[in-house]
C-alpha positions as CSV (number, residue, x, y, z in Angstrom):
1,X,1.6,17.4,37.4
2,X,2.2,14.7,34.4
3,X,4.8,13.3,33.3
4,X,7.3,15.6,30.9
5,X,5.6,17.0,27.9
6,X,5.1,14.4,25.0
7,X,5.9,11.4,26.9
8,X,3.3,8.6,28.1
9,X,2.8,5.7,29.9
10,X,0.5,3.0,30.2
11,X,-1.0,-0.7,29.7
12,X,-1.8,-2.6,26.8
13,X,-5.5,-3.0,26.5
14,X,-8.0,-2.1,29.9
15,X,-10.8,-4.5,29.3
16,X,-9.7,-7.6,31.7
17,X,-11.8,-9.5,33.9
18,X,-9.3,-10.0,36.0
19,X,-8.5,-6.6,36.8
20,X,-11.9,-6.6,38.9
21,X,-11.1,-6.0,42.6
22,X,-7.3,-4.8,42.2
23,X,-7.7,-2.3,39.3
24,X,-11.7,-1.7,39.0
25,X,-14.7,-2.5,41.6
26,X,-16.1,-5.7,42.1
27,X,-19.3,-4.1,41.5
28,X,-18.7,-1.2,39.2
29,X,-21.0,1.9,40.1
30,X,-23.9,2.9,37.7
31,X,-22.5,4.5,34.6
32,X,-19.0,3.3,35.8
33,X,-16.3,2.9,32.8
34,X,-12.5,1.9,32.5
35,X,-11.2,4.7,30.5
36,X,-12.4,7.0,33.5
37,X,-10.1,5.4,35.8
38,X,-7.3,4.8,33.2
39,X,-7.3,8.7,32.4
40,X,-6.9,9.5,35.5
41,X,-4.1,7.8,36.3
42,X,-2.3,7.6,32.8
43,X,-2.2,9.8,29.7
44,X,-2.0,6.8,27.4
45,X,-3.4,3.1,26.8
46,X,-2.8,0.8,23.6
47,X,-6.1,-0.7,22.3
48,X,-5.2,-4.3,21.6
49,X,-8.9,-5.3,20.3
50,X,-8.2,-3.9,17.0
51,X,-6.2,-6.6,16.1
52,X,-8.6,-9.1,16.6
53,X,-11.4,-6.9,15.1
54,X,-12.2,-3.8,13.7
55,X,-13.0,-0.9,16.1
56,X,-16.7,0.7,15.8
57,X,-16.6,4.3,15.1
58,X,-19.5,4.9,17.7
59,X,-17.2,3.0,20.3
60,X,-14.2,4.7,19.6
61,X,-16.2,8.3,19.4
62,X,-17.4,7.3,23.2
63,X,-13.8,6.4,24.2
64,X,-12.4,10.1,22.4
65,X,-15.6,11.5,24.5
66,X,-14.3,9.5,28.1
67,X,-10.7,10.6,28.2
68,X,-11.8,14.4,27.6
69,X,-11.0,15.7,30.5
70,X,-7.4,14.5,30.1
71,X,-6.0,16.7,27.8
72,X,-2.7,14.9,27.7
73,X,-4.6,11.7,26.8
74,X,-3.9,9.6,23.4
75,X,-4.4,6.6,21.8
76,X,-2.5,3.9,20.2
77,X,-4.0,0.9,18.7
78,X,-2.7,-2.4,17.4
79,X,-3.6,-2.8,13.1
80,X,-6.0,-5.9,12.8
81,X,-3.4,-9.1,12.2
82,X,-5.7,-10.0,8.8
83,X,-2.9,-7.5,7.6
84,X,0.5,-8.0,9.3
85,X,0.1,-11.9,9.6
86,X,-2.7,-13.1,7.7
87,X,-1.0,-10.9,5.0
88,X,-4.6,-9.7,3.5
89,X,-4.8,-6.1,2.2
90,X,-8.5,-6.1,0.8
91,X,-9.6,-2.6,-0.3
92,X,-12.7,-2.7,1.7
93,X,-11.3,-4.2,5.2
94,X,-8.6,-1.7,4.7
95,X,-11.7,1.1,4.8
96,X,-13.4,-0.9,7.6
97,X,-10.6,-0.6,9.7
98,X,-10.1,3.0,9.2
99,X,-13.0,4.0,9.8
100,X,-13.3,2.6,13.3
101,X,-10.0,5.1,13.6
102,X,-11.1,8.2,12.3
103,X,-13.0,9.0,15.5
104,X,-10.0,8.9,17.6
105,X,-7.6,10.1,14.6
106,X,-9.9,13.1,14.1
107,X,-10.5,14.7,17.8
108,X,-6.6,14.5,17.7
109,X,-6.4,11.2,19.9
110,X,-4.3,8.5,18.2
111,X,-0.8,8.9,19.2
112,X,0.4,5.5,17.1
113,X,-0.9,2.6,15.2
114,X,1.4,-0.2,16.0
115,X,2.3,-2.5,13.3
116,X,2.7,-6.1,15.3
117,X,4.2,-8.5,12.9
118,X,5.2,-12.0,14.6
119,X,8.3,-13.7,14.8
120,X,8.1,-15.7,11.6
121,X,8.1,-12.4,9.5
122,X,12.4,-11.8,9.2
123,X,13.8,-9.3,6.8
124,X,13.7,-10.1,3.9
125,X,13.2,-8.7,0.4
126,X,9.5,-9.9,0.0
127,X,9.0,-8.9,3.7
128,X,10.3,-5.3,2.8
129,X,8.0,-4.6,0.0
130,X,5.1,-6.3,2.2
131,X,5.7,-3.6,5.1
132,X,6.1,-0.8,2.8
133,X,2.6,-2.2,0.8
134,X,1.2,-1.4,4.8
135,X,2.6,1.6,5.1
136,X,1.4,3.3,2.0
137,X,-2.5,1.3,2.6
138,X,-2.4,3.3,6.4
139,X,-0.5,6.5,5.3
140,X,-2.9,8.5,7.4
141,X,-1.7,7.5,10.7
142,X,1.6,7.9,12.6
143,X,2.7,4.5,12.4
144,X,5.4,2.1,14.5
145,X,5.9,-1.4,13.6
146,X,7.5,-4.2,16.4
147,X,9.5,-6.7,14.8
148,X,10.8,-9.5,17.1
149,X,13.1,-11.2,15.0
150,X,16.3,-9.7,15.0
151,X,17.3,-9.7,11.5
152,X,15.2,-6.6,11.5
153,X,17.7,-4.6,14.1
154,X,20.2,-4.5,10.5
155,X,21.2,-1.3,8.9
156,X,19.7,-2.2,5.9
157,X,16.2,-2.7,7.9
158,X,16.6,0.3,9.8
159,X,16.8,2.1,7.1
160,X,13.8,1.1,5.7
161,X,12.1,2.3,8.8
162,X,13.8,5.5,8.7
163,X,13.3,5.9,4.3
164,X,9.1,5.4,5.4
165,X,8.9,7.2,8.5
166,X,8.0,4.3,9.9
167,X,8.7,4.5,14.0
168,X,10.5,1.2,15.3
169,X,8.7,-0.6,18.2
170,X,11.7,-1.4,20.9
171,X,10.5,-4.8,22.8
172,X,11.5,-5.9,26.2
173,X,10.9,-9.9,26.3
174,X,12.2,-13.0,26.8
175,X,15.3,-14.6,25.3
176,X,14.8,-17.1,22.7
177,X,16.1,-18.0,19.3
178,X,16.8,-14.9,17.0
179,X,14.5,-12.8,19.3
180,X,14.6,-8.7,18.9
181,X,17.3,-7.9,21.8
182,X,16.3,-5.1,24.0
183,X,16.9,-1.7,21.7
184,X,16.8,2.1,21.4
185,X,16.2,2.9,17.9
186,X,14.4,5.9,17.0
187,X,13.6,5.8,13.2
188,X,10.5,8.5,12.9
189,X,9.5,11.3,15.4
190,X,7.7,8.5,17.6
191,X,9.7,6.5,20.1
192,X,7.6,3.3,20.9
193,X,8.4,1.4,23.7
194,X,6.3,-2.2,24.8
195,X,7.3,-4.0,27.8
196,X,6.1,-7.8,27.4
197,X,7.6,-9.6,30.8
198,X,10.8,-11.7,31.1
199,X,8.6,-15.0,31.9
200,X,10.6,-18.2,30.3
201,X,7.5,-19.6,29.1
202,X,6.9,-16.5,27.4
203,X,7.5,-17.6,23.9
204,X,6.7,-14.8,20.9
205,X,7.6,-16.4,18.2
206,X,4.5,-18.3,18.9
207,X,0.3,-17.1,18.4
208,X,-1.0,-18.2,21.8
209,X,-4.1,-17.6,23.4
210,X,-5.8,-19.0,26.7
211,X,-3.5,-20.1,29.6
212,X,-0.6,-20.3,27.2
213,X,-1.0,-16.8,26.8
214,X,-1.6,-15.9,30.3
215,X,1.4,-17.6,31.3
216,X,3.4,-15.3,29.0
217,X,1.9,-12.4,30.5
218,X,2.4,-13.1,34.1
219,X,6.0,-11.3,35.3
220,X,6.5,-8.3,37.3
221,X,9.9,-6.1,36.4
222,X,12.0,-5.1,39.6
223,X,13.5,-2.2,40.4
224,X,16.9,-3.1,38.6
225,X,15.1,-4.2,35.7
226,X,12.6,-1.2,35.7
227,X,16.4,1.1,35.6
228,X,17.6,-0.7,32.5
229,X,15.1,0.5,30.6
230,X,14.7,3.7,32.0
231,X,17.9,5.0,30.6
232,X,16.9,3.6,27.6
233,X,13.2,5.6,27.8
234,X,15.2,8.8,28.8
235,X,17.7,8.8,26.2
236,X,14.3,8.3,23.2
237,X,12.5,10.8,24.8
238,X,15.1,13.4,24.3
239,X,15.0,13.4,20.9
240,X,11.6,11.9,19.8
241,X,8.6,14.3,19.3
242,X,6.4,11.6,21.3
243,X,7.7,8.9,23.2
244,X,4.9,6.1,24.3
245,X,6.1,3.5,27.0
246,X,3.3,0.7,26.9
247,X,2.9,-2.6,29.2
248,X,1.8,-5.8,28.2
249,X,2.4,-7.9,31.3
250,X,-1.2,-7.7,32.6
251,X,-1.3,-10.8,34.5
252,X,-1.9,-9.6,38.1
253,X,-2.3,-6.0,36.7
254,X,1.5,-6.1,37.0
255,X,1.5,-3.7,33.5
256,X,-0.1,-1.3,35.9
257,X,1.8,-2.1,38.5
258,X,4.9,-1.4,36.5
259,X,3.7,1.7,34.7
260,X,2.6,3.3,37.7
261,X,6.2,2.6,39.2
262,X,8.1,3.8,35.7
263,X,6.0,6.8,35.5
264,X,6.5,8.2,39.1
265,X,10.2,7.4,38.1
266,X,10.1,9.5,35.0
267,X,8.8,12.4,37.2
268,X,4.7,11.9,37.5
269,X,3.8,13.4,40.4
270,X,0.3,12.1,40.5
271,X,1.1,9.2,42.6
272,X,-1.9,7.8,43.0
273,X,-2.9,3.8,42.2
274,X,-6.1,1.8,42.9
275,X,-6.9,1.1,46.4
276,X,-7.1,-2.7,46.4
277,X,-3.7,-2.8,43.9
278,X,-1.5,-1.0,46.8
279,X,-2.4,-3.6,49.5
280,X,-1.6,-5.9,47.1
281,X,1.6,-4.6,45.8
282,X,2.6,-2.9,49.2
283,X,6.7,-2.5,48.7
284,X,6.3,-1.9,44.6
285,X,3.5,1.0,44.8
286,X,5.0,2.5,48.4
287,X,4.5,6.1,47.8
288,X,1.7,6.6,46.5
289,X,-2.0,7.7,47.5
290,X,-4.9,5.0,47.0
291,X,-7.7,6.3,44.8
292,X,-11.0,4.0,44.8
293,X,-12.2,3.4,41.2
294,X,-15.3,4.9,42.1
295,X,-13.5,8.2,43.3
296,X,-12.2,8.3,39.7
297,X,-15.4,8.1,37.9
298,X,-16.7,11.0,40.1
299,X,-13.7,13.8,39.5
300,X,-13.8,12.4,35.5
301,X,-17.5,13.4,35.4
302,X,-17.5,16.2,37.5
């Protein structure tokens, strides 16, 4: 049984080498792919290459195509930052990106598309019109936006979100200057949730990539911690029409770690993890059943 109708949990992103041997096989199986295995045990994952690139169309039609069998399954997906921090909105990369989208967007399989502005973008009146110039460009789509500077958690920029039906990203992350404090705003008929990690070094006012940014994206929530926010999750989900709870602390595959432990929480009943990830995280995944990646592939293609 899944979790309640119309809410989802899962990581951000599923293509990380270092998920090989916890999450995935070593030696992945002939005809072997992620999004078999992520189905299986979620009914939701954020793409996070979009905002480096544009997404293929014949990529994302494969990945509509992989996550059949889970009917429950969507998609969210990150817009490309060329438009939320390189401020760019060219006519044609604006139809380059949506096309990559359409796929997904078509077969009914994009849940969100997630608006990540950085911390340098603060509310003001140039800012406003700038996020409303998005929101009209990608009217197609359900869209949230994450705003981690706090002068966005106003009335005034609330209502913004609320006036464009825009859905507001709540962040869990790290204290530092002016950061968005933990929230539970509900400003469109999606609830959007992203989980980042409490690490110190975990800076996001700041564009890292490399060990900087695996640094960031190395902590594991406890129990308590995991509470706080459930409460929170609860409380959107009862009035939102789709609620998606995504994690971005994939050092370690803590993100599925921690989504795995939220979910079964939240009443998932699948309880099942990788294998290799519950000898690794004995007392946080106690409970439930090991599934080899391999098993996965087979009942997905069955």
């Amino acid at each position: 049984m899944p979790l309640p109708n119309s809410l989802r949990c899962g990581p951000a992103g599923w293509s990380y080498a270092h998920w090989n041997g916890s999450v995935y096989p070593k030696a992945r199986p002939r005809g072997f792919h992620a999004l078999d295995l992520m189905a299986e045990l979620f009914d939701t994952v954020e793409i996070n290459t979009s905002f480096y690139q544009p997404l293929r169309p014949e990529v994302t039609q494969v990945w509509a195509h992989k996550v059949e069998f889970n009917r429950r399954f969507l998609f969210t997906a990150k817009l490309n930052r060329r438009f939320t921090h390189d401020r760019v909105l060219d006519r044609d990369e604006v139809a380059r990106f949506k096309e990559g989208l359409w796929p997904l967007h078509r077969s009914k399989r994009l849940g969100a598309l997630l608006m990540q502005f950085p911390w340098s973008f603060r509310f003001t009146s140039e800012n406003r019109e700038w996020f409303i110039r998005l929101r009209r460009a990608f009217h197609e789509f359900p869209l949230v936006a994450e705003m981690r500077h706090d002068s966005w958690s106003v009335d005034e920029a609330l209502g913004t979100f609320i006036d464009y039906r825009v859905g507001f990203c709540n962040i869990d992350q790290p204290a530092y200057m002016r950061a968005m404090p933990p929230t539970a705003f509900l400003t469109s008929p999606v609830a959007y949730i992203r989980m980042h990690g409490r690490n110190p070094a975990n800076s996001l006012g700041s564009f890292s990539t490399g060990a900087a940014r695996a640094q960031q994206h190395d902590y594991l929530y406890s129990r308590t911690e995991l509470s706080e926010w459930e409460a929170r999750i609860r409380r959107l989900h009862s009035n939102a029409a789709s609620t998606f709870v995504i994690w971005n602390n994939d050092i370690g595959a803590k993100s599925i770690v921690n989504a795995l432990q939220l979910s079964a929480s939240l009443g998932d009943t699948r309880r099942i993890a990788p294998a290799p990830l519950i000898s690794r995280y004995r007392a946080e995944l106690n409970g439930l059943h090991a599934l080899s990646a391999e098993q996965a592939y087979l009942f997905s293609a069955a």
